[in-house]
C-alpha positions as CSV (number, residue, x, y, z in Angstrom):
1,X,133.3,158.4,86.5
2,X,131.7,156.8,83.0
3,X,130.8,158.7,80.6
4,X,126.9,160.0,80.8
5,X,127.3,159.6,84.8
6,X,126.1,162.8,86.6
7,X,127.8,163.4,89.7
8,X,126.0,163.7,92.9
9,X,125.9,167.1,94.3
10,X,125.6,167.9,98.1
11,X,122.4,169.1,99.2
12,X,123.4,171.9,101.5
13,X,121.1,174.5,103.0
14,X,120.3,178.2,101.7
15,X,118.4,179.2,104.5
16,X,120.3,180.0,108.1
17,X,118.7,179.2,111.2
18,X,118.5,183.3,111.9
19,X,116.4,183.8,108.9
20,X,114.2,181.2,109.4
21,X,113.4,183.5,112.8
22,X,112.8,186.1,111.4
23,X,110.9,184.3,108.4
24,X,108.3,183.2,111.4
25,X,109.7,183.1,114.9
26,X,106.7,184.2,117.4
27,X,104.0,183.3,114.4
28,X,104.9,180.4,112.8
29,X,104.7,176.5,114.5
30,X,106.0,173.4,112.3
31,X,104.3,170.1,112.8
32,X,106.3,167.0,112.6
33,X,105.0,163.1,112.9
34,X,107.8,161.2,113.9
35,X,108.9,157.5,115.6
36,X,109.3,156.9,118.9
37,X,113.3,156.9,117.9
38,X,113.2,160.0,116.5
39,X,111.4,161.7,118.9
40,X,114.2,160.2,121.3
41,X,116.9,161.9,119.4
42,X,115.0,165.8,119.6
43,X,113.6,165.2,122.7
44,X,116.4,163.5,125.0
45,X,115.1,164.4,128.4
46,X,111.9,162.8,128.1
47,X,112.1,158.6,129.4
48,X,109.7,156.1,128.6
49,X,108.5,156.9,125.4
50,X,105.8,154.5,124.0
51,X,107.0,152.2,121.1
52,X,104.8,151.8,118.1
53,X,103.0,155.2,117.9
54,X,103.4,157.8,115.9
55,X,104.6,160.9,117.9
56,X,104.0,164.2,117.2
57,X,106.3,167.5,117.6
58,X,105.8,170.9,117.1
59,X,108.6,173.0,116.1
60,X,109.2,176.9,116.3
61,X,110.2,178.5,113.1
62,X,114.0,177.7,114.0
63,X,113.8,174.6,114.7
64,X,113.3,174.8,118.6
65,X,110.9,171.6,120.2
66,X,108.2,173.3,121.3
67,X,106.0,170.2,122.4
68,X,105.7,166.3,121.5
69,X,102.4,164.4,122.1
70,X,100.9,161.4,121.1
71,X,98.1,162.9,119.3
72,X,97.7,165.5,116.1
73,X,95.3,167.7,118.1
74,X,97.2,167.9,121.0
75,X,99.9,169.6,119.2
76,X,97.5,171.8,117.1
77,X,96.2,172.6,120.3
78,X,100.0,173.7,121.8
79,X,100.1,175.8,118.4
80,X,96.7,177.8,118.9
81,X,97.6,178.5,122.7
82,X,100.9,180.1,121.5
83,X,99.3,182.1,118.8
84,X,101.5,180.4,116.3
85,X,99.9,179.6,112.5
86,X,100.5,175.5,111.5
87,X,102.9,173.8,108.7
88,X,103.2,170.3,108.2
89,X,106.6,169.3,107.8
90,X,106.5,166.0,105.5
């Protein structure tokens, strides 16, 4: 390393997956717009997944898929029939 150079540090989590349910498991809903690729990767058991649209998931408090659609309100809509309160996830 030169001199002056700042070395990288590891980003690692603070927050465990059990805190983050009790944070806002049951009340909480995370909203996430994601490719067609990454929706593949979170959401493996779904097939024939349209290419070229934004996608959008909403996540339980831990992390859990809750439901994937092809429109924002759609998945707003998921979130108020579940009681849960929205955050965008950028």
């Amino acid at each position: 390393m030169l001199k002056g150079q700042k070395r990288k540090q590891k980003w690692e989590p603070t927050v465990s997956e059990i805190y983050l349910m009790r944070l806002g498991g049951g009340h909480v809903g995370y909203l996430k717009t994601m490719t067609c690729d990454e929706a593949l990767r979170l959401f493996p058991a779904i097939e024939d997944l349209p290419r070229g649209i934004d996608l959008f998931a909403l996540h339980a408090a831990d992390g859990t898929p809750i439901a994937l659609t092809d429109t924002r309100q759609a998945a707003l809509m998921h979130a108020r029939e579940g009681d849960l309160e929205v955050a965008s996830v950028h």
